[in-house]
C-alpha positions as CSV (number, residue, x, y, z in Angstrom):
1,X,125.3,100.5,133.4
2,X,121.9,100.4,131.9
3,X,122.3,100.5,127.8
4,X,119.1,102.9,127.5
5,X,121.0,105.5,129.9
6,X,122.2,106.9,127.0
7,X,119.1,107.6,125.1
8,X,119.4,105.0,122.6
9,X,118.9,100.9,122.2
10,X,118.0,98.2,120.0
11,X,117.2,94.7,119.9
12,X,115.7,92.2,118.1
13,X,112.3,90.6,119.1
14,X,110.7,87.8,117.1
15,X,112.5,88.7,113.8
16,X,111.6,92.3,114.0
17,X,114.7,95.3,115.0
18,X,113.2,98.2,117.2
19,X,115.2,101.3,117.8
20,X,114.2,103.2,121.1
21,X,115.0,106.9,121.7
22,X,114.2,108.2,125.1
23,X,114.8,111.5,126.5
24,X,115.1,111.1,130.0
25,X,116.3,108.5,132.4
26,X,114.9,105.2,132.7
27,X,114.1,105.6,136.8
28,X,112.8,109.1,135.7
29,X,110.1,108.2,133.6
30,X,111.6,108.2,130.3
31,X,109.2,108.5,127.5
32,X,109.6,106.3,124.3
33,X,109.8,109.1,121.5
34,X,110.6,106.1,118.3
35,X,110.0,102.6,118.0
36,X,110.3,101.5,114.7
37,X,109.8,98.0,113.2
38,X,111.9,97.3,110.6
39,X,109.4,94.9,108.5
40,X,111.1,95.5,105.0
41,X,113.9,93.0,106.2
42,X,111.8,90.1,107.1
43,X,111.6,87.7,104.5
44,X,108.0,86.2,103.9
45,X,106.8,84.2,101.2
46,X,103.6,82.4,100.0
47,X,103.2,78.8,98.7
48,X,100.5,77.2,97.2
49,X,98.8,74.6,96.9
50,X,99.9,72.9,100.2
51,X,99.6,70.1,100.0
52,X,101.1,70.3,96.3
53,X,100.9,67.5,93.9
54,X,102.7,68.6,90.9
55,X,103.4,72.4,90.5
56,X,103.5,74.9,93.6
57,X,103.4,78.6,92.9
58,X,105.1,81.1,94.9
59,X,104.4,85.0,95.9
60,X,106.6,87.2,97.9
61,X,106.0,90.4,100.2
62,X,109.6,91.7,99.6
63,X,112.9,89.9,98.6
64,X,113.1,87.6,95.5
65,X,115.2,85.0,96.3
66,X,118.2,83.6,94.3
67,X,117.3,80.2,93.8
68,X,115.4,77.8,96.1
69,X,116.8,74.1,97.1
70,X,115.0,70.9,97.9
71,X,115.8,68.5,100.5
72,X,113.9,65.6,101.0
73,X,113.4,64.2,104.6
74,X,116.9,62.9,105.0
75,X,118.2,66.5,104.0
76,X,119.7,65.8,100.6
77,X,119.4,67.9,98.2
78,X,116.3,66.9,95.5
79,X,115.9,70.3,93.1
80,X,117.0,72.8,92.3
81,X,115.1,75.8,91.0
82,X,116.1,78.9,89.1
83,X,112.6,79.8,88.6
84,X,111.3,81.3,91.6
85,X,107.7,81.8,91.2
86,X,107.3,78.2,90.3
87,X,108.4,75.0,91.1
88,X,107.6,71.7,89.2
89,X,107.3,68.4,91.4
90,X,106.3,66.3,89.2
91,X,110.1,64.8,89.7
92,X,109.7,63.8,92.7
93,X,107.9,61.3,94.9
94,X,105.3,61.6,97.7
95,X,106.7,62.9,100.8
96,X,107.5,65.9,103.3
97,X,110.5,68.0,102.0
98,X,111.8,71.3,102.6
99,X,112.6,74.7,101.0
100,X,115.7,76.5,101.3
101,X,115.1,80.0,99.7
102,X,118.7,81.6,99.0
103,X,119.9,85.1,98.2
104,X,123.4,85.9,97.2
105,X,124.7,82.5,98.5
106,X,122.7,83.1,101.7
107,X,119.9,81.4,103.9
108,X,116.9,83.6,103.7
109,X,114.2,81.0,105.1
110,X,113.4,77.3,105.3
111,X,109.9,76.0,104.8
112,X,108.5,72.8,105.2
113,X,106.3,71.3,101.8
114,X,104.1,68.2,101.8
115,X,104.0,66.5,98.0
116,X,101.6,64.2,97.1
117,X,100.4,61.3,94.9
């Protein structure tokens, strides 16, 4: 059994939920009445400078995070920030690392940062 004979589906498609509604059956040609992204939930972010050499500054389209963490190229754990608009690097030496941006003790995104000289 098809799950669109009933009317109603969803799935998930490159981080975005749709919701169909259709009012007839599929072989019949159904007619899609909804489709609705559900952009609010996708978490996207905006860091600059990259590449950084002692500060980068962070903007967000939706959710603030918690806290972000640090990991260097051998995945420990670096920094950690509080402050999530800003982060300083001067800590740190030149290198790839990566952000973990966390909200409520959960993995909102990963991004990769290159710090230099």
């Amino acid at each position: 059994m098809n799950a669109l004979q009933g009317g109603e589906a969803s799935y998930i498609s490159r981080n975005r939920l749709f919701y169909e509604v259709h009012d007839g059956a599929l072989a019949g040609g159904s007619r899609i009445r909804n489709i609705q992204t559900m952009a609010s939930n996708i978490f996207e972010v905006l860091i600059y400078p990259v590449p950084a050499k002692d500060n980068i500054y962070l903007t967000y389209k939706n959710d603030l995070p918690d806290c972000i963490y640090i990991y260097d190229g051998q995945q420990r754990r670096v920094l950690k920030s509080e402050n999530v608009n800003s982060i300083d690097l001067s800590s740190l030496s030149a290198g790839c690392y990566f952000l973990e941006f966390m909200k409520d003790q959960k993995r909102l995104d990963s991004k990769k940062l290159i710090k230099l000289k």
